[in-house]
N, CA, C and O atoms as a MOPAC input file, in Angstrom:
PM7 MOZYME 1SCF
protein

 N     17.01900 1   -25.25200 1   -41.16400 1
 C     15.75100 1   -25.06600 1   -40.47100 1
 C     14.66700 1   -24.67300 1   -41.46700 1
 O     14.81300 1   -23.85100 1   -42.37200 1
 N     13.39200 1   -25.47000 1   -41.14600 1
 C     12.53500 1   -25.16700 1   -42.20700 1
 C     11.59900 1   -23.66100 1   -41.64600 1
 O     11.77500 1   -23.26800 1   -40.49200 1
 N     10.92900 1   -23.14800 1   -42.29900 1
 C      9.85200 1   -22.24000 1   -41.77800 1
 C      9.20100 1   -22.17200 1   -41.29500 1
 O      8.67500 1   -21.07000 1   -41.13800 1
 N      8.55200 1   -23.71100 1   -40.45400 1
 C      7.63700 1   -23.61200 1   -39.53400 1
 C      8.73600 1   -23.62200 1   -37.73900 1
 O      8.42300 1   -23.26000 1   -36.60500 1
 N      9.76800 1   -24.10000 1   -38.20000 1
 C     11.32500 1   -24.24200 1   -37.30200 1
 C     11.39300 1   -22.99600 1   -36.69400 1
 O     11.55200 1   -22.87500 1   -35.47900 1
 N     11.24700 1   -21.74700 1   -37.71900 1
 C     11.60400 1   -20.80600 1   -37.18000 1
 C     10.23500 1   -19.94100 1   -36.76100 1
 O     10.38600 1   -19.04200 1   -35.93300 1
 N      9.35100 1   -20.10500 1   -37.12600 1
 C      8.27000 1   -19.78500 1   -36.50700 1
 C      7.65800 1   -20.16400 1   -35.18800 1
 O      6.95800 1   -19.43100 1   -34.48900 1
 N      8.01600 1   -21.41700 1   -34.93700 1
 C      8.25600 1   -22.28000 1   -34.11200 1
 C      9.02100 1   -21.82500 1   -32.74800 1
 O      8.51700 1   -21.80100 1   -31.62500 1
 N     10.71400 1   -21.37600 1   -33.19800 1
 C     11.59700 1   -20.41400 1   -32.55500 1
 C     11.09000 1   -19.03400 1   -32.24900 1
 O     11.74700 1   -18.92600 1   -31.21400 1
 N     10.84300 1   -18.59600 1   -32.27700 1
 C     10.00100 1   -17.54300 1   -32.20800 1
 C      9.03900 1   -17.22700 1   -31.73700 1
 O      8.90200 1   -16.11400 1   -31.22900 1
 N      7.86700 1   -18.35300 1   -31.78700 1
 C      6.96800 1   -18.39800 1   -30.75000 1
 C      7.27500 1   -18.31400 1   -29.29600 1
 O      6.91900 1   -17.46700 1   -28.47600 1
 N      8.03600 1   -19.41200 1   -29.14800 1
 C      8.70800 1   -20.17200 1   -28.09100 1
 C      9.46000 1   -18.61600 1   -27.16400 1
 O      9.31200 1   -18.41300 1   -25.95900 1
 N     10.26000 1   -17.68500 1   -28.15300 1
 C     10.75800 1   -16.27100 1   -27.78400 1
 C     10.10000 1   -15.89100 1   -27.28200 1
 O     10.34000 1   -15.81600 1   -26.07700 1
 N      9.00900 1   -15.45100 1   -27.69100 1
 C      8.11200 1   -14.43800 1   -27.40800 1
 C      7.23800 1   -14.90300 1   -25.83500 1
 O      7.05100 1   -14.17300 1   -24.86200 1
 N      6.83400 1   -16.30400 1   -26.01100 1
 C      6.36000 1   -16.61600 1   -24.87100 1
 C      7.14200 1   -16.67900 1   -23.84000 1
 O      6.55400 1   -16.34800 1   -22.81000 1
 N      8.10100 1   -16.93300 1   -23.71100 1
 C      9.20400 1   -16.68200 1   -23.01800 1
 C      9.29400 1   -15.06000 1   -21.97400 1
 O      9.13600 1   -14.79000 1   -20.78400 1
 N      9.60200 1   -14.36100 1   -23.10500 1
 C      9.35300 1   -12.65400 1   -22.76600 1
 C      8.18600 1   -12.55800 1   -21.99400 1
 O      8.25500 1   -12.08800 1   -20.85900 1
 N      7.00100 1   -12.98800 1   -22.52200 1
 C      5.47600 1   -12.78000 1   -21.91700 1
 C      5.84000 1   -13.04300 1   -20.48300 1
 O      5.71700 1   -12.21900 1   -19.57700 1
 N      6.37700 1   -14.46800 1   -20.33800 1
 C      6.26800 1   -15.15800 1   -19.20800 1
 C      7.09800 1   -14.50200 1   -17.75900 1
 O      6.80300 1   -14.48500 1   -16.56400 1
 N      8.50500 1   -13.89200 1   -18.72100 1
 C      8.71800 1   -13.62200 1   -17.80800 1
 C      8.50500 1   -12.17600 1   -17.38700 1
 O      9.09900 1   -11.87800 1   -16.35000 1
 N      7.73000 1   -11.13100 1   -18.00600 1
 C      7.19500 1   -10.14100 1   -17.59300 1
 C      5.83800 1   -10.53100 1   -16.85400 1
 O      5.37400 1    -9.96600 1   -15.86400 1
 N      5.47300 1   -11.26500 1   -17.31900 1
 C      4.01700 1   -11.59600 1   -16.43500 1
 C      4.53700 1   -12.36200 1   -14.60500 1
 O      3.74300 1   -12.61900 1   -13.70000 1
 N      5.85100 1   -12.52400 1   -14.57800 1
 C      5.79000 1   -12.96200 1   -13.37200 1
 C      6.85500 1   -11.80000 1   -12.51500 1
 O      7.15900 1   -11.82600 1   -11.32300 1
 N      7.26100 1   -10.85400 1   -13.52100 1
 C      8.26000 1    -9.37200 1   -12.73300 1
 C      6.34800 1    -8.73400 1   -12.50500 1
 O      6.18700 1    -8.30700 1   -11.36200 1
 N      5.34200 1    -8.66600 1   -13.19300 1
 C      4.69400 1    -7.78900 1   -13.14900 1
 C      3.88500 1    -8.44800 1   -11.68200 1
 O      3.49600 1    -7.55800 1   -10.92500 1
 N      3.60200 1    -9.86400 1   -11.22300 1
 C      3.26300 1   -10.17800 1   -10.26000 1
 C      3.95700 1    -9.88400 1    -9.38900 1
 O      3.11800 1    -9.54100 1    -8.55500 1
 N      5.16900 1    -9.71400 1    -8.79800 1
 C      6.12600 1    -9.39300 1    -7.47900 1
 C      5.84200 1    -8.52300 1    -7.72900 1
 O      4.77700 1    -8.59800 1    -7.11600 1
 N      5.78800 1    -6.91900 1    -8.44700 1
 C      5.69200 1    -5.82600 1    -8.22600 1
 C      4.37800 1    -5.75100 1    -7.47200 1
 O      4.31600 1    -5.31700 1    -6.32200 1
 N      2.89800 1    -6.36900 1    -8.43500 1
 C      1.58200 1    -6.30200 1    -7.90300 1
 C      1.69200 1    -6.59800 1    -6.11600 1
 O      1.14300 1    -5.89700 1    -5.26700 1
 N      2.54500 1    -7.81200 1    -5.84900 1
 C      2.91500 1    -8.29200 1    -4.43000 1
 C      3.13000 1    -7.23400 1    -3.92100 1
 O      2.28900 1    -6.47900 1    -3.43500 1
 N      4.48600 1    -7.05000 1    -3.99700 1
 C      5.07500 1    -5.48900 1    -3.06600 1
 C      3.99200 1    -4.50400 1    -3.02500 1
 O      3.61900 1    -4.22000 1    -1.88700 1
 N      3.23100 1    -3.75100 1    -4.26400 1
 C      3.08300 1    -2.80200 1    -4.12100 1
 C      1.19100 1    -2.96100 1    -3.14600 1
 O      0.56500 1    -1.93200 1    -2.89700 1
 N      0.55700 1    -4.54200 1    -2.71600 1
 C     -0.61400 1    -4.61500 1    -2.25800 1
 C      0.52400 1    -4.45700 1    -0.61500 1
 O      0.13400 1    -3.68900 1     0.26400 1
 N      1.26800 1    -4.90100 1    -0.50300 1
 C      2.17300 1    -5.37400 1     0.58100 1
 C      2.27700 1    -3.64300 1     1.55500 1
 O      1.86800 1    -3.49000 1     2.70600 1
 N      2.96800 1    -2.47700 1     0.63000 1
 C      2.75500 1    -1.31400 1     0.75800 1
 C      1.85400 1    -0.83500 1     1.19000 1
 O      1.88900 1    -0.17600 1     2.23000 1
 N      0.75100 1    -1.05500 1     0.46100 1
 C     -0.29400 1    -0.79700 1     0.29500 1
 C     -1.11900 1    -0.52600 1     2.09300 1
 O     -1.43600 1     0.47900 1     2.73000 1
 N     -1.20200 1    -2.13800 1     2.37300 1
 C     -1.22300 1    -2.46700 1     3.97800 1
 C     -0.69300 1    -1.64700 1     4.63600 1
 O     -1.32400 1    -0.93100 1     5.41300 1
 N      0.54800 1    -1.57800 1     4.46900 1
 C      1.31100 1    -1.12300 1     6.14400 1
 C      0.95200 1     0.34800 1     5.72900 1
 O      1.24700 1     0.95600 1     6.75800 1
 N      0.42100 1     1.42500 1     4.70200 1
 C      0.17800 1     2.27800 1     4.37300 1
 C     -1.25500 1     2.81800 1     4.90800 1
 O     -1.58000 1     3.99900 1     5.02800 1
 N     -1.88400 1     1.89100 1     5.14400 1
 C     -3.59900 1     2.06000 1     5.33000 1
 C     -3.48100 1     1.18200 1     6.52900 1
 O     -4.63600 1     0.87600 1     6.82700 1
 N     -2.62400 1     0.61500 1     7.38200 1
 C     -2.30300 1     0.68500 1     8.91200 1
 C     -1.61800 1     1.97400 1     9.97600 1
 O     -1.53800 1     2.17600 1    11.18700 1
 N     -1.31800 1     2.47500 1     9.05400 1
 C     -0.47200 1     3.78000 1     9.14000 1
 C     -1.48500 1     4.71800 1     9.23800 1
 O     -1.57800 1     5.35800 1    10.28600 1
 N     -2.29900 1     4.92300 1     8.28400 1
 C     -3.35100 1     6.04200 1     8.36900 1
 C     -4.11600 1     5.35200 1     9.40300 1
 O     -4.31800 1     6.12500 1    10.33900 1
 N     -4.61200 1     4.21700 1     9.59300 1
 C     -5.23200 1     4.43600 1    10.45900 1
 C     -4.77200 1     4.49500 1    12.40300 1
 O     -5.55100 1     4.53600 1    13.35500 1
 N     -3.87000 1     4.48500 1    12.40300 1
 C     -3.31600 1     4.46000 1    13.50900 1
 C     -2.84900 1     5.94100 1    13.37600 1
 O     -2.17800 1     6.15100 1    14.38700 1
 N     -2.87700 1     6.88500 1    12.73500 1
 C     -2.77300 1     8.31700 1    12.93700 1
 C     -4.02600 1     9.05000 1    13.02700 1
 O     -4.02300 1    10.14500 1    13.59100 1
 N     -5.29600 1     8.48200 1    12.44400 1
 C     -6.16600 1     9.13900 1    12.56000 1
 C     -6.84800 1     8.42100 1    14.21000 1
 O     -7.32000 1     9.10300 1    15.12000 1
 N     -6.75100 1     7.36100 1    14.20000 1
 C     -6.66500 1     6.83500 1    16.22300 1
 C     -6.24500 1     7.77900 1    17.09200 1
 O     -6.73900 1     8.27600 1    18.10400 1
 N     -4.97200 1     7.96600 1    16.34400 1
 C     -4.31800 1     9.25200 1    17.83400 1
 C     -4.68600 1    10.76300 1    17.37400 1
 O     -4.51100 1    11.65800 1    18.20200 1
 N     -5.09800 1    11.02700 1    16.32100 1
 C     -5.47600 1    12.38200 1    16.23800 1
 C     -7.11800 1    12.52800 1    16.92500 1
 O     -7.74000 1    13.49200 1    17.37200 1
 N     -7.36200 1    11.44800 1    16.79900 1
 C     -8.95500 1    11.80700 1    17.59100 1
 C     -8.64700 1    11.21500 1    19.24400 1
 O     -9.24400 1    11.58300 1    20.25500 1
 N     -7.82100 1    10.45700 1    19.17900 1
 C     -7.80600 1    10.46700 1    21.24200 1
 C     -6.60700 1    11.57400 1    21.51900 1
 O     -6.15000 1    11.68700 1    22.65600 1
 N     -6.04200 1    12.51600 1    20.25200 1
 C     -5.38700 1    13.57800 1    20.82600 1
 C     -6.78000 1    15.05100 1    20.87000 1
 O     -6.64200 1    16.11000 1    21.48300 1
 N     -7.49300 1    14.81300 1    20.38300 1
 C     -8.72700 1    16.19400 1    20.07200 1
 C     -9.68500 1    15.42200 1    21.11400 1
 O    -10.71300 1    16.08500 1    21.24300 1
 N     -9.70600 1    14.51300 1    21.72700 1
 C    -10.45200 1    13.82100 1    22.78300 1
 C     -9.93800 1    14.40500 1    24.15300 1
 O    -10.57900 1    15.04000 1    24.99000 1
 N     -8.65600 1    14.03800 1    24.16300 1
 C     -7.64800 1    14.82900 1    25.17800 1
 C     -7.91200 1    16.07500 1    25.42900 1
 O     -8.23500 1    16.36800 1    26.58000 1
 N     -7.83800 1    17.10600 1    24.40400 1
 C     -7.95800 1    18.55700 1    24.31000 1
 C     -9.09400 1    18.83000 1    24.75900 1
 O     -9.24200 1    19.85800 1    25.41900 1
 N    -10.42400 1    17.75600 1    24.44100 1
 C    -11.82800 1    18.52100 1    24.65500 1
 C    -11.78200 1    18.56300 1    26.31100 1
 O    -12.14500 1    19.55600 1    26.94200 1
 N    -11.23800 1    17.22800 1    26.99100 1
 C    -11.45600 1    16.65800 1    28.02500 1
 C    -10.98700 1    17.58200 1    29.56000 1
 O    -11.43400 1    17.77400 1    30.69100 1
 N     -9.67000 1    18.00600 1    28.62300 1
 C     -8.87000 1    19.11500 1    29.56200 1
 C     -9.27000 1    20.12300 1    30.09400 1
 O     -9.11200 1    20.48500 1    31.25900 1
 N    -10.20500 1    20.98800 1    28.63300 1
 C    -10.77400 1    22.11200 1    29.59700 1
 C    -11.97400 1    21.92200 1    30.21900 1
 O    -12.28600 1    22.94800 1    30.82300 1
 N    -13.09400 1    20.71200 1    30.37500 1
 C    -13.80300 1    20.52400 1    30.94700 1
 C    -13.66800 1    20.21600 1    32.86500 1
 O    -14.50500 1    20.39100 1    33.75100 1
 N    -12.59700 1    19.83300 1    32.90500 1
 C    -11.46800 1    19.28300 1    33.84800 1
 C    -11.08400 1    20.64100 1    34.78000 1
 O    -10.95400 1    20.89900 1    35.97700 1
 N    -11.01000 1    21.16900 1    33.81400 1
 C     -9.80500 1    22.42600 1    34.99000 1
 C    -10.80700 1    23.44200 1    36.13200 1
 O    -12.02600 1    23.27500 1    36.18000 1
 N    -10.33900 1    24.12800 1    36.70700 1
 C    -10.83500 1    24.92500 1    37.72900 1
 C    -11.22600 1    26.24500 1    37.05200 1
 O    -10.35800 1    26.85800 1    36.43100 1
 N    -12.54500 1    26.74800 1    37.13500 1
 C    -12.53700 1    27.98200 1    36.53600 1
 C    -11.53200 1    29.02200 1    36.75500 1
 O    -11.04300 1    28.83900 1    37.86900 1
 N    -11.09700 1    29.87400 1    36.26500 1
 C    -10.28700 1    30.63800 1    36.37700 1
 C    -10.41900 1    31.81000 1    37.66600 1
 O    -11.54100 1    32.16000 1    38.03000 1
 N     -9.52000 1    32.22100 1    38.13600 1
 C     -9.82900 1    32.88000 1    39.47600 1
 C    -10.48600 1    34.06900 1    39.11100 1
 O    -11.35100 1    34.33900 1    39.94400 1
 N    -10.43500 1    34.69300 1    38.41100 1
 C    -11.54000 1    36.14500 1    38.80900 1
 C    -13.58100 1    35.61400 1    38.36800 1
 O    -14.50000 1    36.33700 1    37.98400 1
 N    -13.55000 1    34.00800 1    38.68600 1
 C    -15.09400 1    33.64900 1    38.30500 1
 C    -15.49600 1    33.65500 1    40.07900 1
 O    -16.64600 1    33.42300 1    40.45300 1

């Protein structure tokens, strides 16, 4: 093998490596936008029920019968 053969080999290595970290580093990017979603569907469907649960609370004592010694 001459020296451009193995320079050649070598290139070819390396791009290789690149390539295939550049496509482990895309499925991770996937999963972790994927997370991401059901994470910031999550918050918002807790902060939904924490305000129609403090909606509830306000609603209740407006609702009730004054108390008997009024």
């Amino acid at each position: 093998m001459t020296e451009t053969d193995d320079r050649m080999m070598e290139l070819e290595m390396r791009l290789a490596f690149i390539d295939d970290t550049v496509n482990g580093l895309s499925s991770a990017d996937t999963e972790i936008a994927r997370r991401l979603d059901r994470l910031e569907r999550a918050l918002r469907d807790l902060r939904s029920d924490l305000m129609n649960m403090r909606a509830g609370l306000g609603s209740d004592n407006a609702n009730e019968p004054p108390p008997p010694h009024y």
